[in-house]
N, C-alpha and C positions, 0 to 999 in steps of 0.2 A: 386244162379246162375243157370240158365237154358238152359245148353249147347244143349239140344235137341231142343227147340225152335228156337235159335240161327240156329241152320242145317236148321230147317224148315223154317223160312226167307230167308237163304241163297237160297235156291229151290226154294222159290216165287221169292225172285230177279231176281233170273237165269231167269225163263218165261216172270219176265215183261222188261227183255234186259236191267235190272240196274246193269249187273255184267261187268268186265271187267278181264280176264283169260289171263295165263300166264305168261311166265317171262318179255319179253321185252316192253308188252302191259303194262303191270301192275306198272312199272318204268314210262315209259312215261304216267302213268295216274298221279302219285303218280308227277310228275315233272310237268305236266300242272293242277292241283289244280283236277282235276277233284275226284281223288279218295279220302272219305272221312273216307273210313275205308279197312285197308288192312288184309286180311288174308294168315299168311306165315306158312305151314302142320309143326308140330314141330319135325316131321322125314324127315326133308330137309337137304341138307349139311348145313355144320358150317358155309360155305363158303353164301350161300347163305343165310340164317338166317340173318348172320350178313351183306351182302348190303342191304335187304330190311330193319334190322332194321337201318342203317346207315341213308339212305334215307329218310324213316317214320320220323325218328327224325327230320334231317334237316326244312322237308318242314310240319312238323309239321302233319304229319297224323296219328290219331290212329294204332297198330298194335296190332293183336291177335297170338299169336302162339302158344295157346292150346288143339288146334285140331292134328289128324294126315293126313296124306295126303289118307288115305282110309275116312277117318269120308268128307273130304271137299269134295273129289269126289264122293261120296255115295249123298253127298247133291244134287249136282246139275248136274249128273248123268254127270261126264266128267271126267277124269282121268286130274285132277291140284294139283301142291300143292301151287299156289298163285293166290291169287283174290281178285281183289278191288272191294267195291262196292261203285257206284258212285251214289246213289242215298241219300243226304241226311236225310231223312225219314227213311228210313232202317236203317241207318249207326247210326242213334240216339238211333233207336229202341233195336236193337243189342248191345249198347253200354249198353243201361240200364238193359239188360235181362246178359249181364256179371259181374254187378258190384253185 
């Protein structure tokens, strides 16, 4: 596993406009298909943890939540702790560099 890499995509994402940030953006990606892989900071409340995983699960989206919400916003120089990336490509890519 290559959690630095991972950061470092998330940061390419971020510039080429494949991310999709914060709470309410991030639901309405993850409920219009758009979002293919969600990132939720795993110093987030309980509360919130568990609606993005609720939802992830539902509509069938990957979920990561082994970053902290300093490591995601260091990534993509924004202070979040949830972010979808909607770019298929990335969201693959990501998928393999965690497994």
């Amino acid at each position: 596993m290559q959690k630095q890499a991972v950061l470092n995509l998330l940061g390419l994402a971020r510039r080429a406009s494949r991310l999709t940030t914060g709470d309410q953006l991030v639901l309405g990606a993850i409920r219009s298909g758009e979002a293919k892989l969600v990132f939720v900071a795993s110093d987030a409340s309980a509360n919130t943890r568990k609606k993005f995983s609720d939802k992830s699960s539902y509509y069938q989206v990957p979920l990561v939540t082994m970053f902290s919400k300093m490591d995601l916003s260091q990534a993509i120089g924004s202070d979040r702790a949830m972010i979808a990336v909607t770019d298929a490509g990335f969201a693959k890519k990501m998928q393999e560099l965690l497994t």
